[in-house]
Legacy VTK file of the C-alpha trace (Angstrom):
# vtk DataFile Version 3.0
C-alpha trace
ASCII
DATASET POLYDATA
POINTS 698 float
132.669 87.543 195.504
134.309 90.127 197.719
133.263 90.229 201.101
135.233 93.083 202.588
133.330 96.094 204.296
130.933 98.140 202.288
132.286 101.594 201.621
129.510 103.086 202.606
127.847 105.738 203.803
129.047 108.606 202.435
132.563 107.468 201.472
134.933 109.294 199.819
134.754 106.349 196.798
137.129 107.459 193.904
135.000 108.115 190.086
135.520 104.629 188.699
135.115 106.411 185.008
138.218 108.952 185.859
141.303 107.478 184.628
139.258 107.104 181.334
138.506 110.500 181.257
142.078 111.761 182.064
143.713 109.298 179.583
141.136 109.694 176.679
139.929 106.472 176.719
136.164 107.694 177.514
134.023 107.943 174.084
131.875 110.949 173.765
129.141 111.350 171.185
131.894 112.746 168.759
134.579 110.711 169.212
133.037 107.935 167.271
134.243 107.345 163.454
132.032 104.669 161.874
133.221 103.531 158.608
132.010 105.919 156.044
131.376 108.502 158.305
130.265 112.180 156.840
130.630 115.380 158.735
128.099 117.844 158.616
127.943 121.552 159.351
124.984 123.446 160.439
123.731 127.170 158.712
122.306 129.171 161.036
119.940 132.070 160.132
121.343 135.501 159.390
117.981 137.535 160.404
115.867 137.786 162.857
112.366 136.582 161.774
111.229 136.138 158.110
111.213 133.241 155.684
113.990 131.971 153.520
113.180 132.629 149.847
115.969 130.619 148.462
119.352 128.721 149.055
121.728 128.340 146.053
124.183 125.528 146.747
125.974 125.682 143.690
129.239 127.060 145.282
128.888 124.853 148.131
128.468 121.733 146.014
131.519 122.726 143.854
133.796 122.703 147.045
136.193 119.303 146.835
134.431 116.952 149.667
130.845 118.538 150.008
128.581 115.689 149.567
125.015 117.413 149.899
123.274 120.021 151.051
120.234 119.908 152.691
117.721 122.453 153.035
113.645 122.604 153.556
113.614 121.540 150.083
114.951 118.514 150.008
115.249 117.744 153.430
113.309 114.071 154.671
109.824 114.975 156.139
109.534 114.142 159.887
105.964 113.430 161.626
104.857 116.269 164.064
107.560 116.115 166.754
107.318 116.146 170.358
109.187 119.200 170.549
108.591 122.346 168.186
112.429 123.421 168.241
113.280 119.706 166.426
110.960 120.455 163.224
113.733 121.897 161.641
114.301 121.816 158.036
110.548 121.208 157.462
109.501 124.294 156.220
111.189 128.203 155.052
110.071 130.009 158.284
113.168 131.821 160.386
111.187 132.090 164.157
114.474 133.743 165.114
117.986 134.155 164.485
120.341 131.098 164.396
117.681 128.487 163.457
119.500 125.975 161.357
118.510 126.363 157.699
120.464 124.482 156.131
123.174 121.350 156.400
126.166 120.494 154.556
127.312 116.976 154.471
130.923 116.445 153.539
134.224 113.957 153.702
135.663 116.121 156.173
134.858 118.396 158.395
136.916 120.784 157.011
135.066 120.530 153.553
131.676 121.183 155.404
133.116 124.282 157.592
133.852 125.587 153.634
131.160 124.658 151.916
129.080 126.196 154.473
130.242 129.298 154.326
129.732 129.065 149.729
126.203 128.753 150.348
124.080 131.304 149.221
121.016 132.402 151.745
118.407 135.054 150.952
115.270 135.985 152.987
111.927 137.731 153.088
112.464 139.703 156.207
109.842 140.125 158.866
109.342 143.088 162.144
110.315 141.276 164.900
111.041 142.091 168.808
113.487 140.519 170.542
113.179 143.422 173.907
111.805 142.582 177.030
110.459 145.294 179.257
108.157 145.264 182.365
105.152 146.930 180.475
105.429 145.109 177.309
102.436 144.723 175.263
102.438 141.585 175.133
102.368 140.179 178.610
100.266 137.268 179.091
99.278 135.290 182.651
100.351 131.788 181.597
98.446 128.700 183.320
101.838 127.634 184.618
105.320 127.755 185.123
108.553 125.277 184.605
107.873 122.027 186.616
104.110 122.191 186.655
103.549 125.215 188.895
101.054 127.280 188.855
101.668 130.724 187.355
99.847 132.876 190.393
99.555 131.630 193.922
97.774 134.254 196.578
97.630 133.948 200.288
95.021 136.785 202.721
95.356 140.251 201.482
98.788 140.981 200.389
98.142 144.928 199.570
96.527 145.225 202.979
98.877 143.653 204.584
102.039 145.568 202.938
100.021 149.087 203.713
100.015 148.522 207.194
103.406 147.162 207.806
105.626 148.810 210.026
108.965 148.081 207.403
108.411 147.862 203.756
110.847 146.819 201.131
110.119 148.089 197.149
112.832 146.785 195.252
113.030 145.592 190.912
116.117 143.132 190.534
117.043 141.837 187.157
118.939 138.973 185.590
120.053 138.950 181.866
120.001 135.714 179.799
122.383 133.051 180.597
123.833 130.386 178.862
124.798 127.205 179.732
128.204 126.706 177.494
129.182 122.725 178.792
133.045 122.122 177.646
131.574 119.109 175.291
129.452 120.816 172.937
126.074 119.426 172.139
127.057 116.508 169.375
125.739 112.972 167.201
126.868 110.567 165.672
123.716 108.772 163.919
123.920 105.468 161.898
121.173 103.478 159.954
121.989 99.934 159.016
118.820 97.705 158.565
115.987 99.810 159.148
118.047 100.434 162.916
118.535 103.494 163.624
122.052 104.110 166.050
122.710 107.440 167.708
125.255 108.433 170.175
124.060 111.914 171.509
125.737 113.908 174.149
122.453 114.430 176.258
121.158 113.994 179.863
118.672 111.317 178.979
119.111 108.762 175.870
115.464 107.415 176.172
114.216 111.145 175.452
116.121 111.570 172.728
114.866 107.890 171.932
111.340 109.135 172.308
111.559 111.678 170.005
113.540 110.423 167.384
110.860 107.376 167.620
107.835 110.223 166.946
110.076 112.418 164.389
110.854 109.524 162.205
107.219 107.577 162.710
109.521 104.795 163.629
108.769 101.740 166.727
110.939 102.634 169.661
111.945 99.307 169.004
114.258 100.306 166.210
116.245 102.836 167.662
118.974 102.928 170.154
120.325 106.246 171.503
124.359 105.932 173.643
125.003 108.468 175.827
127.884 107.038 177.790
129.866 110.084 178.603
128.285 113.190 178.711
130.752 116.552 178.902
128.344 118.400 180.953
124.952 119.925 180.531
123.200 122.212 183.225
119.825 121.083 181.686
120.337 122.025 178.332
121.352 118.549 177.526
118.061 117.614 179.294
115.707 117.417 176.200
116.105 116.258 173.037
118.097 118.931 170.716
118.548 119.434 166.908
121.594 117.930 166.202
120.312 114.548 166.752
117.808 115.215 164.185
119.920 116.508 162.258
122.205 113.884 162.037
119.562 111.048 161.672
118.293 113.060 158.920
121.742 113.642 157.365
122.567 109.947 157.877
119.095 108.995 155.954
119.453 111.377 153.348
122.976 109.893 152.396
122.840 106.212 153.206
126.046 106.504 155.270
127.153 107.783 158.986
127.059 110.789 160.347
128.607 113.059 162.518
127.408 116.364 163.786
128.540 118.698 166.066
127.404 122.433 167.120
130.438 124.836 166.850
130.697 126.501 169.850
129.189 130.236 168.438
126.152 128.870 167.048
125.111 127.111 171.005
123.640 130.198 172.600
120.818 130.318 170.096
119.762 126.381 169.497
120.249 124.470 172.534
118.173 126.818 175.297
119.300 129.829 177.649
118.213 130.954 181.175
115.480 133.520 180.729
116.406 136.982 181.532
113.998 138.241 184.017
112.714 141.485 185.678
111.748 140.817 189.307
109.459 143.297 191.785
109.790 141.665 195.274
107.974 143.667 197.873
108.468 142.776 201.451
106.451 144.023 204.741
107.516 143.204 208.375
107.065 144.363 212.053
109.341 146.164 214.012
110.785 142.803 215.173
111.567 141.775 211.904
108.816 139.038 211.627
107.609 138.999 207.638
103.402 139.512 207.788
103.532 139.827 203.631
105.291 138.587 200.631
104.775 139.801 197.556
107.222 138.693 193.930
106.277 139.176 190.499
108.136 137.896 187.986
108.522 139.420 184.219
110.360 137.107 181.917
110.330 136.150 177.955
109.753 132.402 175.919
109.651 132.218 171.985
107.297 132.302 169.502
108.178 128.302 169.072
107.067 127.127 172.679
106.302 128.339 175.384
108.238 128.244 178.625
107.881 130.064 181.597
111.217 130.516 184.013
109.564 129.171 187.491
110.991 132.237 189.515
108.873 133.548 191.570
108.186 129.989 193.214
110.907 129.819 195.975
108.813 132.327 197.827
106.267 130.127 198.204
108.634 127.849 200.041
111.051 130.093 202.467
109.367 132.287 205.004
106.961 132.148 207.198
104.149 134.905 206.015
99.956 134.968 206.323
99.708 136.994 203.245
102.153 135.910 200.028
101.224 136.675 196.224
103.880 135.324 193.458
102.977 135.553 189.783
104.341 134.966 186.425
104.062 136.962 183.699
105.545 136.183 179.739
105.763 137.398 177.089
106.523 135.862 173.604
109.700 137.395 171.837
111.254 136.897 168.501
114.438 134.682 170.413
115.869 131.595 170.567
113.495 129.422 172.971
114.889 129.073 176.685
115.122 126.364 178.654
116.604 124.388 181.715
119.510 125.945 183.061
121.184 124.772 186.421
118.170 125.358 189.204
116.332 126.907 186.668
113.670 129.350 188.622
115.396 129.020 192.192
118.922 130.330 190.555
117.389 133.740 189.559
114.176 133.890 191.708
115.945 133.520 194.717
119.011 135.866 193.887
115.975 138.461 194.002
114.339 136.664 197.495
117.506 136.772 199.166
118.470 140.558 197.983
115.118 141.943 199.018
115.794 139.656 202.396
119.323 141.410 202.207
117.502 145.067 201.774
114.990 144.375 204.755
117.710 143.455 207.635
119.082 146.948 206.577
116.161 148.853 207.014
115.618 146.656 210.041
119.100 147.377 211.950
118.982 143.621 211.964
121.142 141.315 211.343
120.514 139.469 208.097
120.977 135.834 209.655
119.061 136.460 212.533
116.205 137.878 210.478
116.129 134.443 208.666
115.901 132.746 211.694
112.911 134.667 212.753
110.575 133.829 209.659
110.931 130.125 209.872
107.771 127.910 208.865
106.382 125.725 210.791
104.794 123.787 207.985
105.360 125.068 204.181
103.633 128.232 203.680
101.684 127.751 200.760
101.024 124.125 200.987
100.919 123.928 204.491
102.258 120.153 204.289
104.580 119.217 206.904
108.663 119.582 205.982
110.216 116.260 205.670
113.558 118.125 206.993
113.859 121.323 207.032
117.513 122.266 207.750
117.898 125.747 207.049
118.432 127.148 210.933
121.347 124.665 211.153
122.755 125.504 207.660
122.663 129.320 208.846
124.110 129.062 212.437
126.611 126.596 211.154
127.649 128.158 208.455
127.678 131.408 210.635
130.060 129.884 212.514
132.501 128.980 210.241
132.594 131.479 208.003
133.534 133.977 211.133
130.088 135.633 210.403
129.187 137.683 213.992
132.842 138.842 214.246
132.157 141.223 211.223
131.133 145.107 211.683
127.900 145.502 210.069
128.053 148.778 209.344
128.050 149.407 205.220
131.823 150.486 203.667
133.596 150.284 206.761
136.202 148.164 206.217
139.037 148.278 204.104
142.550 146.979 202.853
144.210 149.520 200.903
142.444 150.203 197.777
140.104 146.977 198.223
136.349 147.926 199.886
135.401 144.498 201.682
132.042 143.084 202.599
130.432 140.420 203.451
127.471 138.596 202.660
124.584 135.879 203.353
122.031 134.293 201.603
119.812 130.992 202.109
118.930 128.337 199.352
116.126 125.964 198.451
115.919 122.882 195.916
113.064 120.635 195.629
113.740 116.873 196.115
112.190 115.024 192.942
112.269 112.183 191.835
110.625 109.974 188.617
109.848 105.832 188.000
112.837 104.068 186.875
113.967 100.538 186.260
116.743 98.711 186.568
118.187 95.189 186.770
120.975 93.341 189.279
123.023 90.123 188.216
125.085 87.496 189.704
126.965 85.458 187.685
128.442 81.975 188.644
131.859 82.952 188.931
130.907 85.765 191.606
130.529 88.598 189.196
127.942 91.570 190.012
126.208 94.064 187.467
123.718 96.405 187.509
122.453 97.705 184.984
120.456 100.928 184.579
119.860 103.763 181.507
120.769 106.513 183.539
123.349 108.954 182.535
126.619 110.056 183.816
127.037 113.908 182.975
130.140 114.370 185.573
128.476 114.010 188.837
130.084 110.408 189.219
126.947 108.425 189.056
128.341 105.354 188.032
130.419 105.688 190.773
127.570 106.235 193.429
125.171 103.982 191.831
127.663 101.081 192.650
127.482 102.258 196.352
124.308 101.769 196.336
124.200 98.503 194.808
127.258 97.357 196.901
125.389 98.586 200.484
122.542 96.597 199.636
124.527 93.500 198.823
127.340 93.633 201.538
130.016 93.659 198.982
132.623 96.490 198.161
131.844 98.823 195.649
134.417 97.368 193.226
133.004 94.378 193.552
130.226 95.816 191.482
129.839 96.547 187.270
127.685 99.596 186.910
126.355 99.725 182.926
124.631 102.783 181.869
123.543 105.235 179.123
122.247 102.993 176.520
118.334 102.975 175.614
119.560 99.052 175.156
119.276 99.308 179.402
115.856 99.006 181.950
114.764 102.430 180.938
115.627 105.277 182.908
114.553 109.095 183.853
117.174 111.649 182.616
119.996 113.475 184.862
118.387 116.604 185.437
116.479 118.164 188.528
118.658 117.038 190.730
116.482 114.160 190.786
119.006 111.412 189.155
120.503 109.568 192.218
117.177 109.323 193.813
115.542 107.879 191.043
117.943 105.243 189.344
119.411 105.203 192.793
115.881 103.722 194.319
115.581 101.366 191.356
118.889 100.090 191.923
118.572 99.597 195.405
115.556 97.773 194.868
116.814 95.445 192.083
120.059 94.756 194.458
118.040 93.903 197.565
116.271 91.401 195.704
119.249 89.749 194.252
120.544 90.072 197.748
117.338 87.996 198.932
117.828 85.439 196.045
121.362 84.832 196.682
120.902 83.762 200.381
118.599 81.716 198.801
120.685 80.041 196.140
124.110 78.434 196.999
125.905 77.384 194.680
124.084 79.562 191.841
122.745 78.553 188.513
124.959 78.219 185.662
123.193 81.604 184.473
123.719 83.499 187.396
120.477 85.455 188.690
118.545 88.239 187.759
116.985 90.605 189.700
114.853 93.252 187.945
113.231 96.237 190.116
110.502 99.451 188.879
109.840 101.816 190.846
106.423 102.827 189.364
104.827 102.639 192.535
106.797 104.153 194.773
107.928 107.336 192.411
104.059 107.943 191.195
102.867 107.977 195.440
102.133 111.586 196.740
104.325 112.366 199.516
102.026 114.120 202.722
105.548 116.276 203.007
107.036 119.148 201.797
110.397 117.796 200.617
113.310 120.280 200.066
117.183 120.804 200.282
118.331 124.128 201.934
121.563 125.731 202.256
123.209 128.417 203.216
126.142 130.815 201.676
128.029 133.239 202.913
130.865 135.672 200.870
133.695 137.648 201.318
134.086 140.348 198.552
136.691 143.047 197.857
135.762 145.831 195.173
138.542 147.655 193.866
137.445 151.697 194.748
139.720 152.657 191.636
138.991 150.227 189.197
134.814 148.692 190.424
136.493 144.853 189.895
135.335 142.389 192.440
136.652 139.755 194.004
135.522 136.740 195.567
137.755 136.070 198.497
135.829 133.177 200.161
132.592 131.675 199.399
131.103 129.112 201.656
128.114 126.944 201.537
126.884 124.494 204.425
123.535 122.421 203.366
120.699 120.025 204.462
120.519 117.720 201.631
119.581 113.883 203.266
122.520 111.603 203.665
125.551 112.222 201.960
126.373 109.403 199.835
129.505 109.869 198.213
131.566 112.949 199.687
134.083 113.281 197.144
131.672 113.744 194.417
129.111 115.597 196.658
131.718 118.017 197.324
132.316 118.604 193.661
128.717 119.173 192.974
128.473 121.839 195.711
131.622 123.557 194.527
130.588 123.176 190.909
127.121 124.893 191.492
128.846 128.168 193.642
131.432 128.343 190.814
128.938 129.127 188.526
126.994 131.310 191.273
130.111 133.326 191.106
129.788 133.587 186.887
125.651 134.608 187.376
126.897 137.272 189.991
130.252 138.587 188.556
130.649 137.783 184.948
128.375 135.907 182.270
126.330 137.965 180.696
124.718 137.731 177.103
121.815 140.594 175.735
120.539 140.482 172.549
121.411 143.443 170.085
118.309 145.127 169.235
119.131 145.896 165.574
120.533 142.625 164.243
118.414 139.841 166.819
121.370 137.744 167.541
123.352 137.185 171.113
125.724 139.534 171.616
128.143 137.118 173.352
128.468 133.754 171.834
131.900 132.135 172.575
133.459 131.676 175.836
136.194 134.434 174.604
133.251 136.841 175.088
130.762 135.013 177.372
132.905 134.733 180.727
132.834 131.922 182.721
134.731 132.251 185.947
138.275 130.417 186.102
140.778 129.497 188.521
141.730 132.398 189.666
137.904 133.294 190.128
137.547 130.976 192.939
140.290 131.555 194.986
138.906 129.998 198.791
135.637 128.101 198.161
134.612 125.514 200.874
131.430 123.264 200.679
130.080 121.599 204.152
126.551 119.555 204.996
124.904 118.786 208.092
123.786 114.997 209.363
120.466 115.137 207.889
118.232 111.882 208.713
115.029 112.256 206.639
113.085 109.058 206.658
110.588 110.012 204.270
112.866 110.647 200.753
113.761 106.977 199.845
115.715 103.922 200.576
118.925 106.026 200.669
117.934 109.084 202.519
119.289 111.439 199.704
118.314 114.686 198.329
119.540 116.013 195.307
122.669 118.056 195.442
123.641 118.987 191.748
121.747 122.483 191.911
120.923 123.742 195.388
125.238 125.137 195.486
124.250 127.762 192.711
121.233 128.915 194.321
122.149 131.160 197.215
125.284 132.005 195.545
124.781 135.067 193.617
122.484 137.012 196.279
125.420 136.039 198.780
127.890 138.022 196.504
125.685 140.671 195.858
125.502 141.543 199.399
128.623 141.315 200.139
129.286 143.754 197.555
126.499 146.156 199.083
128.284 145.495 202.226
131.585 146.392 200.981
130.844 149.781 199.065
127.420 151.058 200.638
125.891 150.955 196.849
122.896 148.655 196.156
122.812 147.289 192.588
120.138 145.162 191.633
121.011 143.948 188.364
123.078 140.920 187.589
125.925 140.907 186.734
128.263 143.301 188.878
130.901 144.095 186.337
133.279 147.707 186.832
131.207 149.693 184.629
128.196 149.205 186.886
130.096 149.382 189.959
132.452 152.768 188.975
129.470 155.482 189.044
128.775 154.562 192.751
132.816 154.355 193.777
133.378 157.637 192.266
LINES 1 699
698 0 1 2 3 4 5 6 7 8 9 10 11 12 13 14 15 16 17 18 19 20 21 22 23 24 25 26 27 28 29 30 31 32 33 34 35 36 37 38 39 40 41 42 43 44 45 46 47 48 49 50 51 52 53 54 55 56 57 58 59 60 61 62 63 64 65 66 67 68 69 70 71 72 73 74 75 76 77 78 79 80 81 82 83 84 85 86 87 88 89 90 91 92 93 94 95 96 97 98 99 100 101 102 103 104 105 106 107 108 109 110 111 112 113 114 115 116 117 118 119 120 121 122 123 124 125 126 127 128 129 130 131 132 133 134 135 136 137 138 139 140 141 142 143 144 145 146 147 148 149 150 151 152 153 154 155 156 157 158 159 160 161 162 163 164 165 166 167 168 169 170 171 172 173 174 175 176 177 178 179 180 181 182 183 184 185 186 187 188 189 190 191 192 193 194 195 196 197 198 199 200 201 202 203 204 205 206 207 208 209 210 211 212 213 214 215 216 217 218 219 220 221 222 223 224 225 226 227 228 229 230 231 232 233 234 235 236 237 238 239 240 241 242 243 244 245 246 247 248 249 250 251 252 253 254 255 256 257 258 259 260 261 262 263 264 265 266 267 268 269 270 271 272 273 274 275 276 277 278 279 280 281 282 283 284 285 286 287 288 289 290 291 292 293 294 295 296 297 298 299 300 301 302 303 304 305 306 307 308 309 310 311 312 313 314 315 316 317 318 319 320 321 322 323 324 325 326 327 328 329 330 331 332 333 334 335 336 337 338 339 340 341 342 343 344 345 346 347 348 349 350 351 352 353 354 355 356 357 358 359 360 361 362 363 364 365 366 367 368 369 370 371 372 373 374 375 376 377 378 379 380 381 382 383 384 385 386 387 388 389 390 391 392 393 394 395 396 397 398 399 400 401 402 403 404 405 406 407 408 409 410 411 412 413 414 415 416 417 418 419 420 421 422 423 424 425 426 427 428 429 430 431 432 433 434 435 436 437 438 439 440 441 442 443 444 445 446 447 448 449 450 451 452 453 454 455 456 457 458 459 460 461 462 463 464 465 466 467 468 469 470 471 472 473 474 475 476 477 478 479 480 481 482 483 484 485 486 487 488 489 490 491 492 493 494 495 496 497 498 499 500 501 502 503 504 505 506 507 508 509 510 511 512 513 514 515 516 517 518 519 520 521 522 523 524 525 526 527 528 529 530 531 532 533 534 535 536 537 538 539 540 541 542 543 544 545 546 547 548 549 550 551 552 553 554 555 556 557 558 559 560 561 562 563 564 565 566 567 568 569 570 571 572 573 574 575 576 577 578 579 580 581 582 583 584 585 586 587 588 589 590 591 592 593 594 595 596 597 598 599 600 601 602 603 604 605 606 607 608 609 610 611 612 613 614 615 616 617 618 619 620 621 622 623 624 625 626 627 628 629 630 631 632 633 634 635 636 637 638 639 640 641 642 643 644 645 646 647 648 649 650 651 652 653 654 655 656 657 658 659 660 661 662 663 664 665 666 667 668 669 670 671 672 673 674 675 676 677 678 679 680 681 682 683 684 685 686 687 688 689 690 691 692 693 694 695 696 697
């Protein structure tokens, strides 16, 4: 056994799964080729809500290769799934456009590309909506939002309070719909041998695909396994069970051999969830000093007319500033689209882009300046809870982040600076998470021979936690990190929550470190060891399913440096910087990547991705990344991630918080001011592309 010095905390440990990534070696959910294997190719629907009066598959049969076709014909019946966007195939309804139809099973997958496109569709069409607007007529209260929240919270009087306030801020931001676009696409491979049912699915969690394959196929869990051992990215919508592992279970069933099916990239947007677009009224009302006495945000977003769900915007205001009188509510309404989802701090990501704009709007009115007016509406205790904050780090993040970033050496007057046709600005904005976390399980063995494993169902999907989870295991048994085998994403493994939430090192993490404290305990009890080794087994039911007495959250703070071309409206991020409260660091090399990661894409929300729906035909409007734009390289020019020491005793074992989302949160309001900053012109719709910007240079 290796006995040098743990690596630990917060070391810089190397991604023991890189190399295989880099070289190839890593196996993603498509890169399996069973013997036998089929490919098949998905049909999406050509209109926007109707029913599909027939399929003629003659041409497509007739194409050298095609196998089968499967439609809601022939297709095998499922029980009532757990999930209304996986009972596809079951019936002729089209809820909205790009809901898979059909399936063609081929050789290749060249010769199901072809034989897709020789099928024959036709359709009763329906009226359908696919338009969201502020006073639609169909606006409904829900009982909650994403996460369990409830849809209205109130606090005092907020319309008294807002009357009599000295400063008042009246301001409608909106976001469009956003896609999530990871470079693996969502993908299975499913295989039945036996009655066993195999799957290898790129998703965040193999034992909810496992779940719902189990319920969709009336089979025992029992019979099922579900790999997910490299996952290409997800941002959530990885994070429930999606069609194509359906899809390819039923494919694989239906034929009696393998099969492998992936989602081209086009035909994403519409199956696999979106971020909600939403229209946000935030009003604000303050004293002269700046101190908030009301907060009022109201939230106006869409779901489908297959499930509902309910983007949790409007409930980072319950959360950031001190106020006696608050009032957030969600309204929905249900539109003829594709049914959104999860997306990377779905809720705080476009909730708080609002928050901190309105925040933004108020310092200006004030004469104040914006960091200082955060510092003035602290909480004491969580506003709408009034729990105690386990940590609350949000002062330091500001003044340290202030004081890197140059922040008090800037002139704060609007459109006064600039570098020869370039308008710069810049600007601030603060950032919430919530720290979650969910029961999991895991196991810890010693073998004879000195050997260490731990083994856990959690799933990698490029936040290196493989690589972390073995710190953690390797802490609690003095060893080094490479001393230790981390196994994981296999339902064959102590089950596991998924990666999503941010919640993923805290909850396999606090399993593991259970499970390798005990084997710790038995192996100081134990010398020389059985021939089997020992095994250490740990759940976490207890400890996850307690009520905390405190408010637990990450903050973080982001400042930008902008420069808007007067000529041409581009803008340009010249240097982005987030500092942030989130528990003890445990890996800085990878922590630093997810910090980055999350303001990269803060910079696409603010700058570049955008995706409506056209009106006339239902159907995204952008729906491959030559049209949907995702920053690049030369996007993110000077980005720098920092964290405070943050001891917070009352997380878990580890002191973590999760870190995967809070870096996109801040992010977009931080450009956005900057940009107001740099021209004088206050846009509140996402995202700030040259058309928008070129009426107000002009």
């Amino acid at each position: 056994m290796t006995t040098r010095a743990p690596q630990f905390p917060g070391a810089p440990v190397v991604r023991r799964e890189a190399r295989d990534k880099v070289t190839g070696t890593a196996r993603y959910a498509a890169d399996l080729a069973p013997d036998g294997c089929l490919y098949a190719w998905t049909v999406p629907a050509t209109v926007a809500a109707g029913r599909v009066t027939a399929v003629r598959a003659v041409d497509a049969l007739a194409v050298p290769g095609v196998h089968s076709v499967l439609t809601h014909d022939n297709a095998p019946e499922l029980q009532e799934p757990d999930d209304p966007i996986l009972a596809v195939l079951q019936d002729d309804r089209v809820p909205h456009h790009g809901w898979p139809i059909a399936v063609v099973i081929a050789e290749s997958l060249e010769a199901a590309r072809t034989g897709a496109g020789e099928l024959h569709v036709e359709y009763e069409r329906d009226p359908y909506d696919v338009t969201l607007t502020d006073d639609h007529p169909g606006l409904y209260t829900p009982e909650e939002a994403n996460g369990g929240h409830p849809a209205v919270r109130v606090r005092g009087d907020v319309e008294r309070a807002l009357a009599g306030a000295s400063v008042q801020v009246d301001a409608t931001y909106r976001t469009v719909a956003l896609h999530n676009h990871p470079m693996e696409p969502h993908a299975a491979t499913a295989v039945w041998a036996d009655g066993h049912l195999t799957v290898h699915d790129s998703s965040q969690g193999s034992a909810r695909v496992r779940e719902s394959l189990a319920r969709a196929f009336g089979l025992d869990p029992d019979r099922i396994t579900v790999v997910s051992e490299h996952v290409g990215g997800g941002f959530g919508s990885k994070g429930t069970t999606r069609p194509q592992a359906v899809l390819a279970a039923m494919a694989a069933r239906h034929t009696g051999r393998p099969v492998k099916l992936v989602f081209p990239r086009p035909q994403l947007a519409e199956v696999v969830g979106h971020r909600a677009p939403t229209i946000q009224r935030v009003r604000l009302g303050a004293d002269l000093d700046g101190v908030l006495t009301a907060v009022s945000h109201e939230i106006v977003t869409q779901t489908s007319t297959v499930k509902e769900f309910v983007e949790q915007a409007a409930v980072p205001a319950r959360v950031m500033y001190a106020s006696p009188h608050s009032r957030t509510v969600h309204r929905v309404t249900a539109l003829d689209v594709p049914s959104p989802s999860w997306m990377r701090a779905p809720g705080e990501a476009s909730g708080m882009y609002a928050l901190e704009s309105a925040m933004d709007e108020l310092a200006s009115a004030l004469g104040l300046d914006p960091v200082e007016l955060r510092l003035r509406n602290e909480p004491e205790t969580e506003p709408d809870s009034g729990r105690p904050f386990s940590s609350r780090g949000l002062a330091a993040c500001l003044r340290d982040g202030a004081a890197r970033f140059g922040w008090h050496d800037r002139d704060p007057r609007p459109a006064a600076r600039q570098e020869g046709r370039w308008l710069m600005g810049t600007g601030v904005a603060s950032a919430t998470y919530p720290v979650l976390v969910s029961r999991s399980t895991a196991s810890a063995h010693a073998a004879r021979d000195g050997a260490l494993r731990i083994a856990v169902n959690a799933t990698d999907i490029g936040t290196g936690a493989r690589t972390v989870l073995a710190q953690i295991a390797a802490e609690a048994l003095g060893v080094d990190p490479e001393a230790v085998r981390v196994d994981i994403g296999s339902t064959d493994l102590p089950v596991a929550p998924l990666a999503g939430g941010s919640s993923g090192t805290a909850s396999w993490g606090w399993a593991v470190h259970k499970a390798a404290t005990a084997l710790a305990a038995r192996l100081a009890e134990h010398r020389p060891l059985p021939a089997d080794g020992i095994t250490t087994t740990a759940d976490t039911e207890e400890e996850a399913g307690e009520e905390s007495p405190y408010a637990r959250h990450a903050f973080g703070a982001h400042f930008a440096e902008t420069a808007v071309d007067a000529v041409t409206g581009e803008v340009r991020v010249r240097r982005l910087l987030g500092v942030y409260a989130a528990g003890r660091i445990l890996n800085a090399r990878t922590a630093r990547s997810q910090f980055t990661g999350g303001m990269v894409m803060g910079i696409g929300m603010a700058l570049t991705e955008d995706c409506g729906i056209d009106p006339d035909f239902g159907d995204f409007t952008a729906r491959d990344l030559a049209s949907y734009h995702v920053p690049v390289c030369a996007d993110t020019a000077d980005i720098q991630a920092h964290w405070i020491e943050e001891d917070d005793r009352h997380l878990n074992p580890m002191g973590s918080k999760g870190i995967g989302e809070i870096g996109i949160v801040g992010t977009a309001a931080a450009i956005g001011n900057a940009v107001r900053h740099a021209t004088g012109a206050r846009l509140r719709e996402l995202p700030l592309t040259p058309d928008t910007l070129l009426p107000y240079l002009l």
